[in-house]
Backbone as a printed PyTorch tensor [residue, N CA C, xyz], in Angstrom:
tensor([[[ 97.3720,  43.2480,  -0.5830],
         [ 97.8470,  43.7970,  -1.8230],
         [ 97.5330,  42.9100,  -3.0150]],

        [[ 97.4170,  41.7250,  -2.7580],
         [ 97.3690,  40.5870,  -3.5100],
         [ 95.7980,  40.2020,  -3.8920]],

        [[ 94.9020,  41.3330,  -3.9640],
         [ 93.2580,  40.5670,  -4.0070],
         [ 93.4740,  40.3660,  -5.1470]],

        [[ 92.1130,  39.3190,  -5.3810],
         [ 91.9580,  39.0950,  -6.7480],
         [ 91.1440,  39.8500,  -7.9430]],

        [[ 91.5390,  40.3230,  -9.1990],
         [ 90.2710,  40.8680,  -9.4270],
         [ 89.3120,  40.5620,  -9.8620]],

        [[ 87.9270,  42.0000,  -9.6700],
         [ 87.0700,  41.6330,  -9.4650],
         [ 86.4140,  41.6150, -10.9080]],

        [[ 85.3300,  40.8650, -11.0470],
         [ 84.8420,  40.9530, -12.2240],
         [ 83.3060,  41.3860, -12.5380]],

        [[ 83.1220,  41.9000, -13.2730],
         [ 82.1800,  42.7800, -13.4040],
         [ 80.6750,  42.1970, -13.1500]],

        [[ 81.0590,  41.1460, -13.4810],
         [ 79.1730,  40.5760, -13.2980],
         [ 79.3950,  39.7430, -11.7810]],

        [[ 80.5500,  39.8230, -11.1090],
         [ 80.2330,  39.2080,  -9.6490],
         [ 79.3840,  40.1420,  -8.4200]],

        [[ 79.4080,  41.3990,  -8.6520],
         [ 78.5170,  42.1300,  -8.4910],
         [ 77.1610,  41.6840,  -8.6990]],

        [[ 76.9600,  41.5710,  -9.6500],
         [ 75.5240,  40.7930, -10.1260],
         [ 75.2960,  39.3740,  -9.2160]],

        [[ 76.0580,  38.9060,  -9.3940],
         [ 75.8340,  37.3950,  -8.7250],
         [ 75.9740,  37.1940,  -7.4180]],

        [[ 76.6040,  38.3390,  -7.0210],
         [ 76.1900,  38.6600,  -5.3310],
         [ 75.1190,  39.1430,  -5.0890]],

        [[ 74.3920,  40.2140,  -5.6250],
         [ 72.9320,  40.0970,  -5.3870],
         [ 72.4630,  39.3920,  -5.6110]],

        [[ 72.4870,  38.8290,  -6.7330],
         [ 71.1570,  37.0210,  -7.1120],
         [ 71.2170,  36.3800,  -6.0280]],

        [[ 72.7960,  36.1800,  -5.3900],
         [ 72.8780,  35.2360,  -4.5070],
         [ 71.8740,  35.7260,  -3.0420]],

        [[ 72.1820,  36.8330,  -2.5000],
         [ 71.1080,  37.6760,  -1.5620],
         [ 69.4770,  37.7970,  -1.8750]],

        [[ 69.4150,  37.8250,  -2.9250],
         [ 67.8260,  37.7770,  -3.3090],
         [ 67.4320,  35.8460,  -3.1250]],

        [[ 68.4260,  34.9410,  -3.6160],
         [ 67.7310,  33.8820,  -4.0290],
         [ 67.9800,  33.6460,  -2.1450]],

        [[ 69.1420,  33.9430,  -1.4540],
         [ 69.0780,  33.5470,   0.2930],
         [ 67.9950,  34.0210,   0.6820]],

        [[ 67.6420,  35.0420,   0.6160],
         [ 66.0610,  35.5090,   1.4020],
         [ 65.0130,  34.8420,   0.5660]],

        [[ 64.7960,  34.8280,  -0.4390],
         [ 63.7100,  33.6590,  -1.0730],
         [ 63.7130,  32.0970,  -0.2860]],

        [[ 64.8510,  31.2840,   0.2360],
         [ 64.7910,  30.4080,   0.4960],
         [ 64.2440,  30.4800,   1.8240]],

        [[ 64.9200,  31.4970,   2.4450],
         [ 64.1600,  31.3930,   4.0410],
         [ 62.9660,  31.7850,   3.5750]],

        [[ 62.1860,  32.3040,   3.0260],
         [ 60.7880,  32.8760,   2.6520],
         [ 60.1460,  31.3630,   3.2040]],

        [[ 60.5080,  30.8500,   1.6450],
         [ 60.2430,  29.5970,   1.6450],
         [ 60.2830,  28.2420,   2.4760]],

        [[ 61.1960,  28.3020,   3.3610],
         [ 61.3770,  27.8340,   4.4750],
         [ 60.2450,  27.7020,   5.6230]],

        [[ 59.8160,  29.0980,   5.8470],
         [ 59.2590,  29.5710,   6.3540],
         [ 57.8560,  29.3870,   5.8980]],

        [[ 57.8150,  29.4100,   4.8100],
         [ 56.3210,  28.7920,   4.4170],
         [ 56.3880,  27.4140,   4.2470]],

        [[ 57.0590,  26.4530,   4.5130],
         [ 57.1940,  25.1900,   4.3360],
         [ 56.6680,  24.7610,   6.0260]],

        [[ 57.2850,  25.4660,   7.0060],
         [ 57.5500,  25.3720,   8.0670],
         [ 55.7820,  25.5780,   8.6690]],

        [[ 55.2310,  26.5620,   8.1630],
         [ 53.6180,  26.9570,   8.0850],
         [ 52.9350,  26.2300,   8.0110]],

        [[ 53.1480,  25.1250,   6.7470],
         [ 51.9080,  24.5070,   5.8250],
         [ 52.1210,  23.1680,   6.9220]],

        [[ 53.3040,  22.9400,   7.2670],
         [ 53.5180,  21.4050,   7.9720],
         [ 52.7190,  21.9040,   9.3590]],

        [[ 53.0080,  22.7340,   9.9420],
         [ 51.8100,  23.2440,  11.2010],
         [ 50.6810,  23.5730,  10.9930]],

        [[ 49.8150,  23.7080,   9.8220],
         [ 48.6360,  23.8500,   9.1650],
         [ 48.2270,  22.2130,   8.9420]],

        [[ 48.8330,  21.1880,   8.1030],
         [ 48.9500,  20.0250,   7.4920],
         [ 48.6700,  19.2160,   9.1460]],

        [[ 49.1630,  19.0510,  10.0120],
         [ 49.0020,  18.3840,  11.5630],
         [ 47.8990,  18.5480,  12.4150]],

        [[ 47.5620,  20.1440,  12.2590],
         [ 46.2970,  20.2460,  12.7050],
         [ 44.9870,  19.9320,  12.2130]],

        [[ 45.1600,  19.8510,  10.5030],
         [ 44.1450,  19.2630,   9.7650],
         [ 44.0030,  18.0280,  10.1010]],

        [[ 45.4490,  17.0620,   9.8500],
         [ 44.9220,  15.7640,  10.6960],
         [ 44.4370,  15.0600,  11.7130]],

        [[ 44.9840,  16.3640,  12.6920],
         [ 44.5540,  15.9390,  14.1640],
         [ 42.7880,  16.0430,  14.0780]],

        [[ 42.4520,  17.1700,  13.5080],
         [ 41.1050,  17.8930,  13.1010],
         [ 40.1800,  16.7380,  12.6110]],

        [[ 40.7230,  16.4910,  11.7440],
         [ 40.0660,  15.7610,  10.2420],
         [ 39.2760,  16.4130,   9.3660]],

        [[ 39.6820,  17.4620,   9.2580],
         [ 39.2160,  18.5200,   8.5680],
         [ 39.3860,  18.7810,   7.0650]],

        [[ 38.2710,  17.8310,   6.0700],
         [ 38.4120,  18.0530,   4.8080],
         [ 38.8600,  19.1490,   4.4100]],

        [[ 38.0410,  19.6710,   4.3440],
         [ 38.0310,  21.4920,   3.8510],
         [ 39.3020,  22.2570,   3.5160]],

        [[ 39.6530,  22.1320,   4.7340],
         [ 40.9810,  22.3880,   5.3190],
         [ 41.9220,  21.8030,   4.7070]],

        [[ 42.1330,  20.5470,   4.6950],
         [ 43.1260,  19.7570,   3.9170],
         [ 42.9540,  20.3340,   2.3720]],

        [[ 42.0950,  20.6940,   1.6630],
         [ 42.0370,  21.5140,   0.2310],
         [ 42.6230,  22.2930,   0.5610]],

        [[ 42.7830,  23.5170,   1.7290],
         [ 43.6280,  24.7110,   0.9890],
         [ 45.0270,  24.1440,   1.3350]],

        [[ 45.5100,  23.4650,   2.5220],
         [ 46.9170,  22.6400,   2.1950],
         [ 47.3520,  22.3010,   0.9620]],

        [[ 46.7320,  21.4850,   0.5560],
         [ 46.7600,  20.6120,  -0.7930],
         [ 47.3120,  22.1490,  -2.0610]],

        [[ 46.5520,  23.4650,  -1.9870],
         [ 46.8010,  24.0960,  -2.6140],
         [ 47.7370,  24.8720,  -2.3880]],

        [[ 48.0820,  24.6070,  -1.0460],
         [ 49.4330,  25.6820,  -1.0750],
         [ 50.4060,  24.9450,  -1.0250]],

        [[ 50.5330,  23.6040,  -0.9290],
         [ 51.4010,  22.7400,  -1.5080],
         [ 51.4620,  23.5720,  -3.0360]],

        [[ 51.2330,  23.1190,  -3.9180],
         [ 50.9530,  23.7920,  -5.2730],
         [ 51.7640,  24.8810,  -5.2650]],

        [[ 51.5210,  26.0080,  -4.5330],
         [ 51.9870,  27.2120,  -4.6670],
         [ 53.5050,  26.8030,  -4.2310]],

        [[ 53.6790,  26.3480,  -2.9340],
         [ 55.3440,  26.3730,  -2.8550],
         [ 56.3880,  25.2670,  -4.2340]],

        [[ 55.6850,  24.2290,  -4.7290],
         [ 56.2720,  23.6990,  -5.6370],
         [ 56.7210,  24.8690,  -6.4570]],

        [[ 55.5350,  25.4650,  -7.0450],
         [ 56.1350,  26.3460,  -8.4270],
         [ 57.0090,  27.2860,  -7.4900]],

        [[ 56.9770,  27.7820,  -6.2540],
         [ 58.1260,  28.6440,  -5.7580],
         [ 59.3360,  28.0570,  -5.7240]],

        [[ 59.1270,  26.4740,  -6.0260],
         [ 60.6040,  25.6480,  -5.7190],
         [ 61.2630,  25.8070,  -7.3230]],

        [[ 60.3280,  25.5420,  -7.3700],
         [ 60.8920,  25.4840,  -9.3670],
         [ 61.2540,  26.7080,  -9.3840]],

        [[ 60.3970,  28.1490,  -8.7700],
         [ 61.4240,  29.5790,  -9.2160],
         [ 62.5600,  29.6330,  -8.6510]],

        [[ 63.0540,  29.2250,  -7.5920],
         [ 64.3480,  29.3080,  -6.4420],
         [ 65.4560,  28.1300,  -7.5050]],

        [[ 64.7140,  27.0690,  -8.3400],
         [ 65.7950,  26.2290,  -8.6660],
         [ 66.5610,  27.1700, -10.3470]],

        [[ 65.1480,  27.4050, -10.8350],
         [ 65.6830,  28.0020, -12.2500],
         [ 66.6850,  29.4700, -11.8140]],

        [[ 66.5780,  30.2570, -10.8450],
         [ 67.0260,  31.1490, -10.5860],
         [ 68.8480,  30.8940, -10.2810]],

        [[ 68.8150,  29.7200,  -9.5020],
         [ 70.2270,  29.3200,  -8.9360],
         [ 70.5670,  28.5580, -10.5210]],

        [[ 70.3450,  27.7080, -11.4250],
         [ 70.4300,  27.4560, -12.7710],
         [ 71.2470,  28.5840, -13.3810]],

        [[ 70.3070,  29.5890, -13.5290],
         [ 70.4050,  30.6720, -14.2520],
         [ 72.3610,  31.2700, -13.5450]],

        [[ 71.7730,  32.1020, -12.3680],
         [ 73.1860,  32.4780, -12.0230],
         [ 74.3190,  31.7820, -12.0730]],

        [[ 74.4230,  29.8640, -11.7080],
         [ 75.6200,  29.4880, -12.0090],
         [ 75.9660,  29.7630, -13.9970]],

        [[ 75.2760,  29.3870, -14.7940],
         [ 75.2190,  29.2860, -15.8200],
         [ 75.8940,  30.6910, -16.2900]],

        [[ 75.3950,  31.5570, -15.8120],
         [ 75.9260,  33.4210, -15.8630],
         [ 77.0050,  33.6810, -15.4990]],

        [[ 77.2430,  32.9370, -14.6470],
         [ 79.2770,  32.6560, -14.0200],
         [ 80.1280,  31.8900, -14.6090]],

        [[ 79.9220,  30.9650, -15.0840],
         [ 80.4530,  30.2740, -16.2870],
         [ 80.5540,  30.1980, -17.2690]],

        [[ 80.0470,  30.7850, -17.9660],
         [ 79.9660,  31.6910, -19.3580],
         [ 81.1020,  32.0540, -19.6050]],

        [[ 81.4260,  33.8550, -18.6430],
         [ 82.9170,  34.2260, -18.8890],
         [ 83.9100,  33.6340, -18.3760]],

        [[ 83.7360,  32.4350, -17.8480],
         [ 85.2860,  31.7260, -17.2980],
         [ 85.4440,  31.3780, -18.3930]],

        [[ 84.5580,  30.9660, -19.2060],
         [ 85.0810,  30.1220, -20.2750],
         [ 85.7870,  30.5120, -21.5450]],

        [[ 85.7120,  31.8530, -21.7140],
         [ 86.2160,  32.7610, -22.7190],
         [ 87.5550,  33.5530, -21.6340]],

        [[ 88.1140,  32.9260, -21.0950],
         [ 89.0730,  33.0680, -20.4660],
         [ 90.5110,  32.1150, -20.8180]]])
């Protein structure tokens, strides 16, 4: 009887939160890739190879930077209206 209420943009921030959880396993998961790609190049010694590592390093950074500004963003969006409270 006693819930608390709810507020209108926690709706919102429960999906961000579901979109940014499956982004991280994405990411995870491609982290998890490049390090089993990255071992065999060494075992290899496979220049070549080590370039497209090297570049998809690259790619997951800027995916890190989107996963960090995203979690930024939503706490920042939740704290807003506490504060006019």
């Amino acid at each position: 009887m006693n819930q608390p209420l709810s507020h209108p943009l926690r709706s919102v921030f429960d999906e961000e939160m579901r979109r940014l959880r499956e982004s991280v396993m994405l990411m995870g998961e491609a982290v998890d890739a490049a390090i089993t790609r990255s071992v065999g190049v060494l075992i290899d010694r496979d220049v070549g190879a080590s370039r497209d590592v090297i570049e998809g390093d690259q790619r997951l950074n800027i995916l890190q930077r989107e996963v960090r500004n995203v979690c930024v963003t939503a706490i920042l969006a939740q704290a807003a209206p506490s504060r006019s409270i």
